[in-house]
N, C-alpha and C positions, 0 to 999 in steps of 0.2 A: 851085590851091585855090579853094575857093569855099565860100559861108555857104548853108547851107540853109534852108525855110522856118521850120525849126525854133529856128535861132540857131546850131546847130553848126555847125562849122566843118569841113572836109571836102575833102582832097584825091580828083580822080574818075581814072580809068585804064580801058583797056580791054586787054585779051589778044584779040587778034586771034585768036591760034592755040585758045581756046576760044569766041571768039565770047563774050565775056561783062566787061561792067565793074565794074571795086573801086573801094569806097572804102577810104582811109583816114583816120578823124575825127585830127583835133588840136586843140590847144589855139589857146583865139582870145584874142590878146594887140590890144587899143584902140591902137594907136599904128602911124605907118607910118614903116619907114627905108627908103631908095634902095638899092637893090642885094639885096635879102631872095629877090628870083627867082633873081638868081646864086647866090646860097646856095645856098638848093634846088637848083639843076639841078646845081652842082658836085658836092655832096652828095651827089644821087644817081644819078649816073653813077660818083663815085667807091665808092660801095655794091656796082653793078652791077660793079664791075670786081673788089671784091673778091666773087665768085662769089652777091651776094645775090640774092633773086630781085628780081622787080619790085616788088612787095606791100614787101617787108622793103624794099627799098631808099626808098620812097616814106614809107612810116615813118619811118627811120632819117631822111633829109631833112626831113623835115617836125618833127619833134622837136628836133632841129639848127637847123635856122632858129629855131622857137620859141625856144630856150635864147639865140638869141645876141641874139634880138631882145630878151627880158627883161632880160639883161644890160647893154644898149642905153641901157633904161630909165631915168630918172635925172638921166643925164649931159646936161647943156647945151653940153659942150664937144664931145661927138660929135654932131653935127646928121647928117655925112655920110655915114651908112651906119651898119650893123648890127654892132659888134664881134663879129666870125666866130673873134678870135685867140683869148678869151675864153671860149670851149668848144672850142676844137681837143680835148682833154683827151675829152671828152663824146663826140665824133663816135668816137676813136678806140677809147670806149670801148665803143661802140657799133654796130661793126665787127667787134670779137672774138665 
């Protein structure tokens, strides 16, 4: 992911097999947990495996991370990471 000049926030992709890249904007949450990249990439691999395309899989991640990151929010007792357990529910819903 990356922030645009605009402030948006913005995961980038490319399809090789059309020669062409996507974005997918998300939601841009101020705070940072360790582990939010594994998020993502479990996320959307696990996306990709349930027959999503690339596009929807990158979504479905990036939305997923969000949620677990805001979830996150708050808590002074989790410093260590993004509670990912916290929207399992979310992802899965989000897979159907």
């Amino acid at each position: 992911g990356l922030q645009l000049a605009s402030g948006t926030m913005t995961n980038v992709g490319y399809d090789r097999e059309r020669n062409a890249f996507w974005m997918v904007p998300c939601e841009y949450v101020p705070v940072s947990y360790p582990g939010t990249g594994d998020i993502y990439a479990s996320a959307f691999t696990g996306a990709l495996m349930n027959d999503k395309s690339m596009f929807e899989a990158a979504k479905i991640a990036a939305d997923y991370t969000v949620k677990c990151i805001i979830n996150t929010q708050g808590d002074a007792d989790h410093w260590y990471g993004a509670k990912f357990e916290t929207a399992l529910r979310d992802l899965i819903d989000m897979l159907d």
